[in-house]
C-alpha positions as CSV (number, residue, x, y, z in Angstrom):
1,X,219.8,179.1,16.8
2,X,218.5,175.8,15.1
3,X,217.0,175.7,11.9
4,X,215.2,173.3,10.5
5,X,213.1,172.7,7.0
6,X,209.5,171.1,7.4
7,X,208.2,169.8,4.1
8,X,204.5,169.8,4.2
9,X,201.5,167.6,2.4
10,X,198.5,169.1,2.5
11,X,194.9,167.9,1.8
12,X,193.7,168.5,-1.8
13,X,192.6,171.8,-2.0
14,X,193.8,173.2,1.3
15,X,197.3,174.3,0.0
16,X,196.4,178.1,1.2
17,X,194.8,178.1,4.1
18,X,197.7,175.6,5.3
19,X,200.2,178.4,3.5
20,X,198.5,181.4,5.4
21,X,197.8,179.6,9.0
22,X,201.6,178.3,9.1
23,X,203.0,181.8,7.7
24,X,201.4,183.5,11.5
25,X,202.9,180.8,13.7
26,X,205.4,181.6,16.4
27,X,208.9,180.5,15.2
28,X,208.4,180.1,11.5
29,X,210.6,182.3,9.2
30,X,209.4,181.3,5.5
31,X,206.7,179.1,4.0
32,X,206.4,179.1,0.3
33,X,204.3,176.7,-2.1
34,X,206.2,174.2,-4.1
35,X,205.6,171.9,-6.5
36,X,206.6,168.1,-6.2
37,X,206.4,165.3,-3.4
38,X,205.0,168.1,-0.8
39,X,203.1,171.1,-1.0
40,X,204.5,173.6,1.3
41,X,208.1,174.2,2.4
42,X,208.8,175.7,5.9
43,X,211.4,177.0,7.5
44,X,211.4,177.2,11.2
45,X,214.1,178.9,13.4
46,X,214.4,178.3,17.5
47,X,216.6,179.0,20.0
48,X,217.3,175.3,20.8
49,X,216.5,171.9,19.2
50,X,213.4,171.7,21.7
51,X,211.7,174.8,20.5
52,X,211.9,173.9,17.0
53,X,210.5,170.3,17.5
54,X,207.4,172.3,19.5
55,X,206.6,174.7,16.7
56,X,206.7,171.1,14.3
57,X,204.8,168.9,16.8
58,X,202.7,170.5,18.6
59,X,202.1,174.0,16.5
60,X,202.5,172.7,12.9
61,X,201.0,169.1,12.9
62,X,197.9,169.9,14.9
63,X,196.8,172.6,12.0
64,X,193.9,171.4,10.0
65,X,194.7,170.7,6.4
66,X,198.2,169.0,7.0
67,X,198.5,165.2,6.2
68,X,202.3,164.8,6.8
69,X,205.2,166.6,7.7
70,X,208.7,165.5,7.1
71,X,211.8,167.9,8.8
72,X,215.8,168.3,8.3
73,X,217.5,170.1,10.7
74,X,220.0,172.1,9.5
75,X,223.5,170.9,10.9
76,X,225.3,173.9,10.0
């Protein structure tokens, strides 16, 4: 399994819609609010490297509300 964390920056005033439409997507394990540089932390688990990068490129990015994603992949 890969994991990976997806730091998320929302548009002002969007923080849970983002939260809620992320929390019901395919491959993602936790989302929480936090507070500094992003609004939203996400952690997303897939079977390979490939199917993590889809539920962040494809799935995550193209959800209305999200201005910029940043992700670590966990390397252990």
């Amino acid at each position: 399994m890969v994991h990976s964390f997806v730091m998320v920056e929302t548009a002002a005033g969007s923080i849970e819609s983002v939260l809620e439409a992320v929390a019901g997507l395919a491959g993602v394990e936790e989302a929480h609010v936090v507070a500094g540089d992003y609004d939203v932390v996400v952690e997303v688990e897939g079977s390979d490297v490939r199917e993590s990068i889809q539920v962040v490129s494809t799935d995550l990015r193209e959800l209305e509300g999200i201005v910029d994603t940043r992700t670590y992949m966990a390397l252990e």
